[in-house]
ZADO-1210 file (C-alpha; in nm, 4 decimals, padded with zeros to 6 digits):
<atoms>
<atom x="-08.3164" y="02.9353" z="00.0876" code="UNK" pos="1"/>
<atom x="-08.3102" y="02.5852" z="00.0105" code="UNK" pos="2"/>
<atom x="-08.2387" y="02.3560" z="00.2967" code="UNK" pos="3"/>
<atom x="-08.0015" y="02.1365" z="00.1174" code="UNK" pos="4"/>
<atom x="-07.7288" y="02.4567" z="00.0736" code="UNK" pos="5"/>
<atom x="-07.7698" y="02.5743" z="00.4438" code="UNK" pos="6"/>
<atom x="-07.5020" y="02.5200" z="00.7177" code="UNK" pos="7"/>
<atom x="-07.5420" y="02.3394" z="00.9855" code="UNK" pos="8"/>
<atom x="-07.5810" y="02.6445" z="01.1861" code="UNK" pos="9"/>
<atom x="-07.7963" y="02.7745" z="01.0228" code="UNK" pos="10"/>
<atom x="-08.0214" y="02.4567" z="01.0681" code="UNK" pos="11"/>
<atom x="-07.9697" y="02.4549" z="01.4243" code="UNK" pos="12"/>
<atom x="-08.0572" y="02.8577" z="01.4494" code="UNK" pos="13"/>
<atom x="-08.3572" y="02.7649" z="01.2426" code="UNK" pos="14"/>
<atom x="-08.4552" y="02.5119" z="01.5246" code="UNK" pos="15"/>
<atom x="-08.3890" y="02.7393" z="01.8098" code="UNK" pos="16"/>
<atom x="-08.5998" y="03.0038" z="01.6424" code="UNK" pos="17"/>
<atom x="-08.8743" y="02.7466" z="01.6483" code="UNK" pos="18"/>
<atom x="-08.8561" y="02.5246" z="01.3413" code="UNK" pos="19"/>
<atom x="-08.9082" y="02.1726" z="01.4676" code="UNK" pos="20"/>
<atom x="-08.8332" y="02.0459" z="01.1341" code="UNK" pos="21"/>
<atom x="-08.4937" y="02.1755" z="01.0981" code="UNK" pos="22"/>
<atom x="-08.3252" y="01.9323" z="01.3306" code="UNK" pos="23"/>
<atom x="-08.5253" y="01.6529" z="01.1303" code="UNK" pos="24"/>
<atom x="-08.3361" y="01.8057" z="00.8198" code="UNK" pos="25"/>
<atom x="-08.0165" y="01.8087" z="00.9992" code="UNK" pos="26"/>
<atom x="-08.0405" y="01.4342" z="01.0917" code="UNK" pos="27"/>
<atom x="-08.1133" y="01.3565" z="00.7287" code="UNK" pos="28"/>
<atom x="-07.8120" y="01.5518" z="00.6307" code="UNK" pos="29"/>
<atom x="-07.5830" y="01.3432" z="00.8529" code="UNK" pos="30"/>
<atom x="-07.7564" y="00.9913" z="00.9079" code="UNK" pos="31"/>
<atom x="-07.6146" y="00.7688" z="00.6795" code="UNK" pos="32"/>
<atom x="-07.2522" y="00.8343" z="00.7783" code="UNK" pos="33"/>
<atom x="-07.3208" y="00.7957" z="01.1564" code="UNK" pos="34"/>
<atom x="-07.5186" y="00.4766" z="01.0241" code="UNK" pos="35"/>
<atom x="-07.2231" y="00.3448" z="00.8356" code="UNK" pos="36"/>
<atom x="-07.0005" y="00.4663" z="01.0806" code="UNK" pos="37"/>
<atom x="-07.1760" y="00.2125" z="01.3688" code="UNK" pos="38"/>
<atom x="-07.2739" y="-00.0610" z="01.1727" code="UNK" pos="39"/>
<atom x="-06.8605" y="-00.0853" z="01.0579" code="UNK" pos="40"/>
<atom x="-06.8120" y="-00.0572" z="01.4517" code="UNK" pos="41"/>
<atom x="-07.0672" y="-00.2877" z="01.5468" code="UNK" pos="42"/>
<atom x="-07.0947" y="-00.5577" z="01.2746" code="UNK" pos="43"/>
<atom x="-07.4972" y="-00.6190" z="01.3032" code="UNK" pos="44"/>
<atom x="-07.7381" y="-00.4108" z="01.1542" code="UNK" pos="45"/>
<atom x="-08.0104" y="-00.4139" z="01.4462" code="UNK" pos="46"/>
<atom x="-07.8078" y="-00.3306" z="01.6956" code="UNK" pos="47"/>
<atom x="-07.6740" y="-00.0449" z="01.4885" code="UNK" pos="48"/>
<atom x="-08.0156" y="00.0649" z="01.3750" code="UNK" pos="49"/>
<atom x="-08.0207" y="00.0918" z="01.7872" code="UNK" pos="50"/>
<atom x="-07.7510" y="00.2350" z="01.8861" code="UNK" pos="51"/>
<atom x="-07.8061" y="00.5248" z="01.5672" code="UNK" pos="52"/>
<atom x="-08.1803" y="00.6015" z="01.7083" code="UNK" pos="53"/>
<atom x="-08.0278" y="00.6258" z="02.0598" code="UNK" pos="54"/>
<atom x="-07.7297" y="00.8503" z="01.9212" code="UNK" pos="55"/>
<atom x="-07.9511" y="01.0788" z="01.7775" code="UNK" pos="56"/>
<atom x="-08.1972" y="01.1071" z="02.0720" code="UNK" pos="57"/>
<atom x="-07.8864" y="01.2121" z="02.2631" code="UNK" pos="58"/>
<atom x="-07.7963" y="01.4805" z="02.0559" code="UNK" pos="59"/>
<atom x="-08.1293" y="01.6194" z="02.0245" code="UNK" pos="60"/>
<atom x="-08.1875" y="01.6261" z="02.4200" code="UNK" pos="61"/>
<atom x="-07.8344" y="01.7727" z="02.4453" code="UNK" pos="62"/>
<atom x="-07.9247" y="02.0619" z="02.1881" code="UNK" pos="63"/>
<atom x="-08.2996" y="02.1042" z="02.3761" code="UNK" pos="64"/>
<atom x="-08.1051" y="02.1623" z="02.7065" code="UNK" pos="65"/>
<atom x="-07.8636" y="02.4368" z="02.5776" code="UNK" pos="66"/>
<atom x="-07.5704" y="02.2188" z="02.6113" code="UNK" pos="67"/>
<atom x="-07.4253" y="02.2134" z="02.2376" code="UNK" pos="68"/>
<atom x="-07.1866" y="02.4611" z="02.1383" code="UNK" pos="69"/>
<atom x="-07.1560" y="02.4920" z="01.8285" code="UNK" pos="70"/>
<atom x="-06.8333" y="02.5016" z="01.6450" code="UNK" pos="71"/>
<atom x="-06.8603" y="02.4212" z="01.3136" code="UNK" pos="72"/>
<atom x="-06.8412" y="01.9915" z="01.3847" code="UNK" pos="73"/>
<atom x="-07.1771" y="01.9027" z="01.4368" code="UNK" pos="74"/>
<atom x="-07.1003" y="01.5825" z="01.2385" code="UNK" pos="75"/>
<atom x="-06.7927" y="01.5304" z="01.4376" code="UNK" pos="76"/>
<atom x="-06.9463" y="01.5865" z="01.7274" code="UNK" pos="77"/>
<atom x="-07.2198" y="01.3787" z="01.6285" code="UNK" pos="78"/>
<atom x="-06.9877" y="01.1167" z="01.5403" code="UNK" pos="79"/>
<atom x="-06.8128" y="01.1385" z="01.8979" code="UNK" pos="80"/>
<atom x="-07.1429" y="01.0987" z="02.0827" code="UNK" pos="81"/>
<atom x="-07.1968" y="00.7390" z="01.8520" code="UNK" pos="82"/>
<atom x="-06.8544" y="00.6651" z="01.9224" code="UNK" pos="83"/>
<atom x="-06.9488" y="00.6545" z="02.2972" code="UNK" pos="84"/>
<atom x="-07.2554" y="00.4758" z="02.2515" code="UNK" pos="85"/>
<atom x="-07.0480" y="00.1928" z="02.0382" code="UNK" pos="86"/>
<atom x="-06.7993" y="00.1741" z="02.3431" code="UNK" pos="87"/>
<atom x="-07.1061" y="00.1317" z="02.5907" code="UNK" pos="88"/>
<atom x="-07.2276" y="-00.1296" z="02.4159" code="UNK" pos="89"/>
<atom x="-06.9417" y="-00.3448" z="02.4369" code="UNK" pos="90"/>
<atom x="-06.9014" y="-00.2693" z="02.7879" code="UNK" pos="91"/>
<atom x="-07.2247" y="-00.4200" z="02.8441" code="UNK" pos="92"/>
<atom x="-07.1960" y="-00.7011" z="02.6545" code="UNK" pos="93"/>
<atom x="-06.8114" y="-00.7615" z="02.8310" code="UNK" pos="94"/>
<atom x="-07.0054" y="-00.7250" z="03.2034" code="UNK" pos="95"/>
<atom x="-07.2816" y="-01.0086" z="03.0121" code="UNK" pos="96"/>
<atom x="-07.0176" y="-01.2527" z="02.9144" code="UNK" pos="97"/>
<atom x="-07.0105" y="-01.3688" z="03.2926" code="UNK" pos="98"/>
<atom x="-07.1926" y="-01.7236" z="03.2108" code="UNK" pos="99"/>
<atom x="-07.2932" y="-01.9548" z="03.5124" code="UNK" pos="100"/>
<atom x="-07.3602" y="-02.3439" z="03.4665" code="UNK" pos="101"/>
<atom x="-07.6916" y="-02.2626" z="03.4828" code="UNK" pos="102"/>
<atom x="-07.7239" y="-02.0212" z="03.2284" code="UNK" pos="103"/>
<atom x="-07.4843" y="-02.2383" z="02.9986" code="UNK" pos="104"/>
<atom x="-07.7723" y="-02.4829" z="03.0099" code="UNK" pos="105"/>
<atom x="-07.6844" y="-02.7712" z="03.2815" code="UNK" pos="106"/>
<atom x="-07.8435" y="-02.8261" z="03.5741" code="UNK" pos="107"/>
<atom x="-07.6888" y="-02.9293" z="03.9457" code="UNK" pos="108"/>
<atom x="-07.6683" y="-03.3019" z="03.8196" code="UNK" pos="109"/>
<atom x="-07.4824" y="-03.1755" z="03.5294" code="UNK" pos="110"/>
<atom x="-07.6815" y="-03.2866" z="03.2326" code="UNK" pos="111"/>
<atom x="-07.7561" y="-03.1053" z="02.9502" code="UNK" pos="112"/>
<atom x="-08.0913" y="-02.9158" z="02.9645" code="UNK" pos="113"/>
<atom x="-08.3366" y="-02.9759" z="02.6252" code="UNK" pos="114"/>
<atom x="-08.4059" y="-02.6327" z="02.4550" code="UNK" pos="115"/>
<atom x="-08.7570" y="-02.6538" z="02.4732" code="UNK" pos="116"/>
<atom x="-08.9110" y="-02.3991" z="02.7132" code="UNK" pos="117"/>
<atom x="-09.1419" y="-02.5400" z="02.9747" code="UNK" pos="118"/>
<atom x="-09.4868" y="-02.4465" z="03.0319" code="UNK" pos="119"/>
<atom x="-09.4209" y="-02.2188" z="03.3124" code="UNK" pos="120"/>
<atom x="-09.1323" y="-02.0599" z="03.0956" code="UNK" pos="121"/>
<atom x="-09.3720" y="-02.0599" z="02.8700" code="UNK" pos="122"/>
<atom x="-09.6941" y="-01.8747" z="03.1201" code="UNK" pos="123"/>
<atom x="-09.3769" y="-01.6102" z="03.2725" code="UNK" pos="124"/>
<atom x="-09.3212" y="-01.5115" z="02.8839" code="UNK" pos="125"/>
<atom x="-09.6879" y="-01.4413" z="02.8052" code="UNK" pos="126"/>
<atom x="-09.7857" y="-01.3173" z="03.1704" code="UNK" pos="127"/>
<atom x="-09.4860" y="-01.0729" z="03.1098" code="UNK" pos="128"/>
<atom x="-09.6215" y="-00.9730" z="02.7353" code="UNK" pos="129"/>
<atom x="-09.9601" y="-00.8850" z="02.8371" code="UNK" pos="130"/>
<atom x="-09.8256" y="-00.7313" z="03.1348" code="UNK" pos="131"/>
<atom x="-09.6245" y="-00.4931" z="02.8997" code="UNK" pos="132"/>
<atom x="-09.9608" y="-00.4897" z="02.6787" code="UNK" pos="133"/>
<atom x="-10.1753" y="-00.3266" z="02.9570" code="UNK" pos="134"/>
<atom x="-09.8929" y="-00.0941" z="02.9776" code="UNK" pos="135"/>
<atom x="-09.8850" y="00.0872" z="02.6925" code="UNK" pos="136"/>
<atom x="-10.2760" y="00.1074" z="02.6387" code="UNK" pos="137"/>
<atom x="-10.2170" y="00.3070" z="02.9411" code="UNK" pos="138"/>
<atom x="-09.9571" y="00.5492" z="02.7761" code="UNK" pos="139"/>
<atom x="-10.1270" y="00.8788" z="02.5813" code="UNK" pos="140"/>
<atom x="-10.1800" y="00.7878" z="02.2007" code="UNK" pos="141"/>
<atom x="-09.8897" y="00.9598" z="02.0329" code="UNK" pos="142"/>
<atom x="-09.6929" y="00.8204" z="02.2596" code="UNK" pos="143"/>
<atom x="-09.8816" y="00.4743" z="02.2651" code="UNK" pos="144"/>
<atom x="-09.8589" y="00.4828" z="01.8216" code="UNK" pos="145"/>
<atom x="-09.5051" y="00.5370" z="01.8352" code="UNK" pos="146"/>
<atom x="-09.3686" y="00.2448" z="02.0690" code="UNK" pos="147"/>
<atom x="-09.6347" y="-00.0161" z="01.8287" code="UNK" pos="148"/>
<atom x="-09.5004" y="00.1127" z="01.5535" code="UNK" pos="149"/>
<atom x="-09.1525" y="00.0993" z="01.6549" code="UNK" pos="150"/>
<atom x="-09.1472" y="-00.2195" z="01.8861" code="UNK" pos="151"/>
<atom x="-09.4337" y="-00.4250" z="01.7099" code="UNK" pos="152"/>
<atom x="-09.4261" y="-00.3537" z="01.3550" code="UNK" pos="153"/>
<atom x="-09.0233" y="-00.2688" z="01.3540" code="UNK" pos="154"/>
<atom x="-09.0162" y="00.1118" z="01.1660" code="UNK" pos="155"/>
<atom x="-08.7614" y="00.3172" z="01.1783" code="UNK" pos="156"/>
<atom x="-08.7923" y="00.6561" z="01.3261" code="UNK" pos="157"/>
<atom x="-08.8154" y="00.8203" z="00.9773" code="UNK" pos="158"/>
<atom x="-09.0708" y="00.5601" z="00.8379" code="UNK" pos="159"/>
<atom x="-09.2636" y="00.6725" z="01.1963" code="UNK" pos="160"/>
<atom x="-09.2828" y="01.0932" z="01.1144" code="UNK" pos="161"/>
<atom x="-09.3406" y="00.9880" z="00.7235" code="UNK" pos="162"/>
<atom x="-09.6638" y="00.7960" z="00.8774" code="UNK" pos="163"/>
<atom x="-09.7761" y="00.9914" z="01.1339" code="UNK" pos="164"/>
<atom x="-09.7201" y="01.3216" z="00.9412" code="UNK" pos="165"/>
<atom x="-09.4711" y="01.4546" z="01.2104" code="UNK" pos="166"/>
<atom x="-09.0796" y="01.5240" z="01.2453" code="UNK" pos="167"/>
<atom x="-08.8647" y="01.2953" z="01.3223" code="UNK" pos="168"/>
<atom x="-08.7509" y="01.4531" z="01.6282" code="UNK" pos="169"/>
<atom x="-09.1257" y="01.4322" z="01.7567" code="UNK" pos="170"/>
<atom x="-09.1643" y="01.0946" z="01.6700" code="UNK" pos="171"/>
<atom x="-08.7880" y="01.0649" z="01.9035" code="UNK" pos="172"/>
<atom x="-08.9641" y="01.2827" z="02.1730" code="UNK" pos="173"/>
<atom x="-09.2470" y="01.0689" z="02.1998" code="UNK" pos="174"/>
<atom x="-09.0616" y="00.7675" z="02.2171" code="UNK" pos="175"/>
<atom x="-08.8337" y="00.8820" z="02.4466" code="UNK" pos="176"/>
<atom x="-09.1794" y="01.0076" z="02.6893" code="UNK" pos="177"/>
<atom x="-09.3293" y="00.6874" z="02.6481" code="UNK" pos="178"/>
<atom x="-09.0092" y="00.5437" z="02.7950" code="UNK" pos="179"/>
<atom x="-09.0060" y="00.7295" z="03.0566" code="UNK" pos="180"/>
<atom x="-09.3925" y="00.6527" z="03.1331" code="UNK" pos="181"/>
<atom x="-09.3722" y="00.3144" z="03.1229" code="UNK" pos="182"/>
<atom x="-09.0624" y="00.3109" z="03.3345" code="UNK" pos="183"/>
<atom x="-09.2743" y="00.5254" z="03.6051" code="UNK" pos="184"/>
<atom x="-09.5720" y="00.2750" z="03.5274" code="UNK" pos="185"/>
<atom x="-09.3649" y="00.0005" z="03.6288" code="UNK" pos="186"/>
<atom x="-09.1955" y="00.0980" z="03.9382" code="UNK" pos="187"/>
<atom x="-09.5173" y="00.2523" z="04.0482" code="UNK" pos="188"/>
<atom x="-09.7210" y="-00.1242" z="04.0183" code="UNK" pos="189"/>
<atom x="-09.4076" y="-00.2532" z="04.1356" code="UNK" pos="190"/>
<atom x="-09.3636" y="-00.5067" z="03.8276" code="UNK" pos="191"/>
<atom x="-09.1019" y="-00.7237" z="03.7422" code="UNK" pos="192"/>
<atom x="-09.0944" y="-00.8086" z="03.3835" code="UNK" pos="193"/>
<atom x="-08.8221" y="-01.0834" z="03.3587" code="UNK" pos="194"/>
</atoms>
């Protein structure tokens, strides 16, 4: 049967029967209007880009742990889930708008700061980059290949599985594992990367 006249159902029973691929397919089928659908929401095209990987890594975890039912909306559904990633967003960037003098750039004395970063702004920055560094050599390779690629050389998810040869729900899963390693990694060497 070719993919392209199959249900979304059917693509989901495919993937619960074992076809890894078929939620890749399904993504395919509905990316570009959840894409469109942020990007109108959020006005800036890497934070959309974002928000759309997150959405999508959402959905799949919520299909993996037998929480979607289905009933005939995945798109919708779909849709609802980047709806409430969109709102999220804003909320954090609301809670961020809290500016002190400080942060506006004057000091006690009140004078403007220059923009320049000092030298020790300058040693925290690249102490804190080879910290992260060290970090992911530690992570497995899939894992490690997928946060350079994604982080470093700025793919997308999809440009990820066409180079690595894999879905793009494993290149999501191994993202979303190296995330949670290096999050482990961090509290366990008690770092502070800021």
């Amino acid at each position: 049967m070719n993919v392209q006249s199959m249900s979304d159902r059917a693509l989901l029973d495919r993937y619960f029967s074992g076809d890894r691929n078929a939620v890749s397919q399904l993504i395919e089928r509905h990316s570009r209007r959840v894409r469109d659908y942020i990007r109108m929401m959020v006005k800036d095209g890497d934070v959309a880009e974002d928000i759309f990987q997150d959405t999508f890594i959402k959905a799949v975890r919520v299909i993996d742990e037998g929480r979607y039912t289905d009933n005939g909306k995945f798109l919708s559904w779909v849709l609802r889930i980047a709806h409430n990633q969109v709102i999220d967003y804003f909320r954090a960037q609301r809670q961020n708008k809290t500016v002190t003098e400080a942060e506006a750039g004057y000091d006690v004395l009140g004078t403007l700061r220059f923009a320049e970063k000092t030298v020790e702004d300058r040693m925290v920055a690249h102490q804190i980059e080879c910290d992260v560094r060290a970090l992911i050599e530690l992570l497995p390779a899939e894992q490690r290949e997928v946060v350079l690629m994604r982080y470093f050389s700025c793919l997308s998810f999809k440009e990820i599985a066409d180079k690595t040869g894999v879905s793009i729900n494993t290149a999501l899963g191994r993202m979303r594992y190296a995330l949670i390693n290096l999050r482990r990694m961090i509290k366990e060497k008690n770092l502070v990367l800021c």
